[in-house]
Kinemage of the C-alpha trace (Angstrom):
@kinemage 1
@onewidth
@group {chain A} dominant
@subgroup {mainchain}
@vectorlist {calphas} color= white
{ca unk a 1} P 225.981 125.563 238.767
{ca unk a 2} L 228.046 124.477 235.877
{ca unk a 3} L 231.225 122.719 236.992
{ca unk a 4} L 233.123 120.488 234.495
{ca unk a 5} L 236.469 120.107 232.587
{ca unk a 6} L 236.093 120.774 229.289
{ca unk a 7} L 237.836 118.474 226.982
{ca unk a 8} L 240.778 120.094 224.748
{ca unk a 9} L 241.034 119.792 220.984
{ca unk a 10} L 243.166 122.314 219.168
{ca unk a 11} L 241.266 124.361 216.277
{ca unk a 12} L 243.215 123.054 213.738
{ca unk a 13} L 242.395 119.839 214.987
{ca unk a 14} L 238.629 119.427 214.965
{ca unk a 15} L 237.914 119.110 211.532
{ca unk a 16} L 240.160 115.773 211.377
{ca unk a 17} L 238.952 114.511 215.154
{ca unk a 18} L 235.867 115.063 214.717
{ca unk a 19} L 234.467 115.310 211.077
{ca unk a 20} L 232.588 117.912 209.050
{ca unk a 21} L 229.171 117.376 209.775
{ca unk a 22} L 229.727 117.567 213.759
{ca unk a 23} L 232.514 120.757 212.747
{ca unk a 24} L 229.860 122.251 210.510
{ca unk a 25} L 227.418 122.259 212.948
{ca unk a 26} L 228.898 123.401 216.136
{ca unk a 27} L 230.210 126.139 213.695
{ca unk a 28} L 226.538 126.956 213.408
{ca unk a 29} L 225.699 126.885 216.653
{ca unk a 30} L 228.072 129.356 217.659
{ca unk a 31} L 228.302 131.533 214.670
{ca unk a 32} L 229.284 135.588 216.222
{ca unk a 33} L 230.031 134.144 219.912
{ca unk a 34} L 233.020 131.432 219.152
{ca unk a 35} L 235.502 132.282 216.386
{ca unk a 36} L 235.829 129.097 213.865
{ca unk a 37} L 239.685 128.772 215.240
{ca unk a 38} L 239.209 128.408 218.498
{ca unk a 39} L 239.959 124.885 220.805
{ca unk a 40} L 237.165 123.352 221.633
{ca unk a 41} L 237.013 124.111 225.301
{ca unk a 42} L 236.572 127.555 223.586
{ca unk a 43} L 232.734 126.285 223.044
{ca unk a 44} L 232.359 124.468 226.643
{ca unk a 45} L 233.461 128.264 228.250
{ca unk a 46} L 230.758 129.985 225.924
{ca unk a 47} L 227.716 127.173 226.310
{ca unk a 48} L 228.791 127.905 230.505
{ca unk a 49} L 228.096 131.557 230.388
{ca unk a 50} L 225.630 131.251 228.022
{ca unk a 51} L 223.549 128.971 231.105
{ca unk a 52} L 224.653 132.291 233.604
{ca unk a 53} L 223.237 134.894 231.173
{ca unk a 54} L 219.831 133.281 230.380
{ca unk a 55} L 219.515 131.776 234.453
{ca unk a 56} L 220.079 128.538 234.011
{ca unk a 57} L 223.184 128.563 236.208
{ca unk a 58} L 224.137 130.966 239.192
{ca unk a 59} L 228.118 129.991 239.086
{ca unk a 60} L 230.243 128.203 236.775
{ca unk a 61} L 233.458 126.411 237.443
{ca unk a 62} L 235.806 124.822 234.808
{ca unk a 63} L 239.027 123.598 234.403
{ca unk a 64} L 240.658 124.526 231.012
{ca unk a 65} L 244.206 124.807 229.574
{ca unk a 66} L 246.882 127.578 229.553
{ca unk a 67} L 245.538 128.221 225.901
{ca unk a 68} L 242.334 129.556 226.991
{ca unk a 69} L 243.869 132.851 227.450
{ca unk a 70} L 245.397 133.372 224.003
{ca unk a 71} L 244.281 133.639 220.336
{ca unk a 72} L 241.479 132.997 218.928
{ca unk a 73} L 240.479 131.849 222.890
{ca unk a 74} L 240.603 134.829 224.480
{ca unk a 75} L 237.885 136.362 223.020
{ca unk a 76} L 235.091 134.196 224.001
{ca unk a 77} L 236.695 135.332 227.506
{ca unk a 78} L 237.129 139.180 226.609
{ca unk a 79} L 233.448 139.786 227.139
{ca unk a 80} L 233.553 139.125 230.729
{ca unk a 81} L 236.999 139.559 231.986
């Protein structure tokens, strides 16, 4: 079970809180399953059902902002609303 609350960081955002290198290579990491202007709770949601999909986790259970729903958000969550 994956339970957590993902911390928020607005896409626009993560390039100056966090710095290329670490921006660079979470953009790797989820090249095709997280678009590159998403928050980053955008990558917390996709790393939990990724853990669901392969068995590593029955269940997940996050807490995540209103913006999860909208933009470039939303479609980590299309797949499995």
């Amino acid at each position: 079970m994956v339970i957590g609350n993902p911390p928020f960081l607005g896409g626009k955002r993560l390039r100056y809180e966090l710095g290329d290198g670490y921006v660079d290579n979470l953009f790797a990491a989820y090249a095709g399953r997280v678009p590159q202007e998403a928050d980053l709770v955008a990558y917390r949601v996709a790393k939990a059902w990724a853990a669901v999909a392969s068995g590593k986790a029955r269940r997940i259970g996050l807490v995540t902002t209103n913006s999860i729903r909208g933009g470039a958000n939303r479609w980590v969550l299309a797949p499995h609303a």
